[in-house]
C-alpha positions as CSV (number, residue, x, y, z in Angstrom):
1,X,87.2,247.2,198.7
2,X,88.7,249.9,201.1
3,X,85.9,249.8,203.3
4,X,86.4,246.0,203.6
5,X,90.2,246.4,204.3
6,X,89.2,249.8,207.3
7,X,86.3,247.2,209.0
8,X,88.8,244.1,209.0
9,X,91.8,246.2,210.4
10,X,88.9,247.6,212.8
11,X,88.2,243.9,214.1
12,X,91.6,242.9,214.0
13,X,92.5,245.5,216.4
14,X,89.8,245.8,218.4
15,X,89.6,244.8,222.0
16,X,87.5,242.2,222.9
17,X,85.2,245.0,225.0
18,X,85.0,246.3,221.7
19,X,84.1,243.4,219.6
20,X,81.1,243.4,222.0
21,X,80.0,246.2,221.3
22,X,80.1,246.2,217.7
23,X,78.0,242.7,217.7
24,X,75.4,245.4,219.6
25,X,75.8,247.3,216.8
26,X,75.5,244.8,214.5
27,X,72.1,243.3,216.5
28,X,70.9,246.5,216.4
29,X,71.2,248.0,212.8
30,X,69.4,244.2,211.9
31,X,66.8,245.4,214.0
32,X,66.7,249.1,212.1
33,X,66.5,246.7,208.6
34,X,63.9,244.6,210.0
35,X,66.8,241.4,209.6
36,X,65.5,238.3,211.2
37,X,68.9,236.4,210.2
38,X,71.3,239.6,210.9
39,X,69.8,240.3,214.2
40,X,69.5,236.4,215.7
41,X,72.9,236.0,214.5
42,X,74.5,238.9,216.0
43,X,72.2,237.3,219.1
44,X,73.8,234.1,219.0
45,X,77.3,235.5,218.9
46,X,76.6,237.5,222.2
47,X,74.8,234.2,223.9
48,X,78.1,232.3,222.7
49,X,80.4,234.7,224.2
50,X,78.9,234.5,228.0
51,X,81.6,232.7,230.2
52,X,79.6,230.8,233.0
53,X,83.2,229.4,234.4
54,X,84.1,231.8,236.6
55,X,83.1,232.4,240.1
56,X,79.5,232.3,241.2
57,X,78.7,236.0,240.7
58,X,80.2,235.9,237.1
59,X,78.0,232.9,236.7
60,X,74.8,234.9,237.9
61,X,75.4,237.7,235.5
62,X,75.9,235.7,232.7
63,X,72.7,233.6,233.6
64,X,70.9,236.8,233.7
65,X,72.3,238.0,230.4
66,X,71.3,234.8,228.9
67,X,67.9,235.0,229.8
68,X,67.8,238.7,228.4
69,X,69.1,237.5,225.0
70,X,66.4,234.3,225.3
71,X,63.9,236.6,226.1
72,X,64.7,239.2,223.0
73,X,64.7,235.5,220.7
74,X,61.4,235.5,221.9
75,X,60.3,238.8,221.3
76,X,62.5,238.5,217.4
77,X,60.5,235.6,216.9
78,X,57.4,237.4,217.2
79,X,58.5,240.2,215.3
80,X,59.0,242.9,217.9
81,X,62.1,244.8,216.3
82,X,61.0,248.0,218.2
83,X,61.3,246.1,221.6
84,X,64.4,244.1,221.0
85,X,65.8,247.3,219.3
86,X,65.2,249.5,222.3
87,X,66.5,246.6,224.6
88,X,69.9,246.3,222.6
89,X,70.0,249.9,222.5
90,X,69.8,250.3,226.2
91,X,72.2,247.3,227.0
92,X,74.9,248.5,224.2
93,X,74.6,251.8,226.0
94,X,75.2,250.4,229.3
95,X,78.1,248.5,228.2
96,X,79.9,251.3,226.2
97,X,80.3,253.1,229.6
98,X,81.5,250.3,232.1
99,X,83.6,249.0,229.7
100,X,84.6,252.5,228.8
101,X,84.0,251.6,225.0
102,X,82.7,253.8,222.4
């Protein structure tokens, strides 16, 4: 029960960098458990929060972000945790530093 109360007071105040990255997390540790529902969830959450409104070069990255997260669907679908694991792993990484999250 207290660990329910420190993870909700953890989303409630986290940025929305840091949201991001704990979906990563999330995606990730399905991945570790061999989840098909946790991981494609946590997958869906980061496809819904691409923003393809702003300018053209926002548009591209989130385009190319999309086809990442279709192409680790793909690789979830076939079972590949290893791949999609190291993939999340690598973006998560990534992400933590330019958005100086950790």
């Amino acid at each position: 029960m207290k660990q329910d109360i420190y993870l909700e007071q953890k989303i409630l105040s986290a940025s929305p960098e840091q949201l991001i990255s704990y979906i990563y997390d999330a995606a990730i540790a399905g991945c570790v458990k061999r989840d098909f529902q946790k991981t494609s969830s946590a997958l869906n959450v980061l496809i819904n929060s691409l923003n393809f409104d702003g300018n053209e070069e926002l548009k591209e990255m989130c385009s190319r972000f999309y086809q990442t997260y279709d192409h680790m669907f793909n690789l979830l679908r076939k079972k590949k945790y290893d791949e999609v694991h190291s993939h999340l792993k690598e973006i998560r990484h990534t992400w933590s530093k330019a958005m100086k999250v950790y």
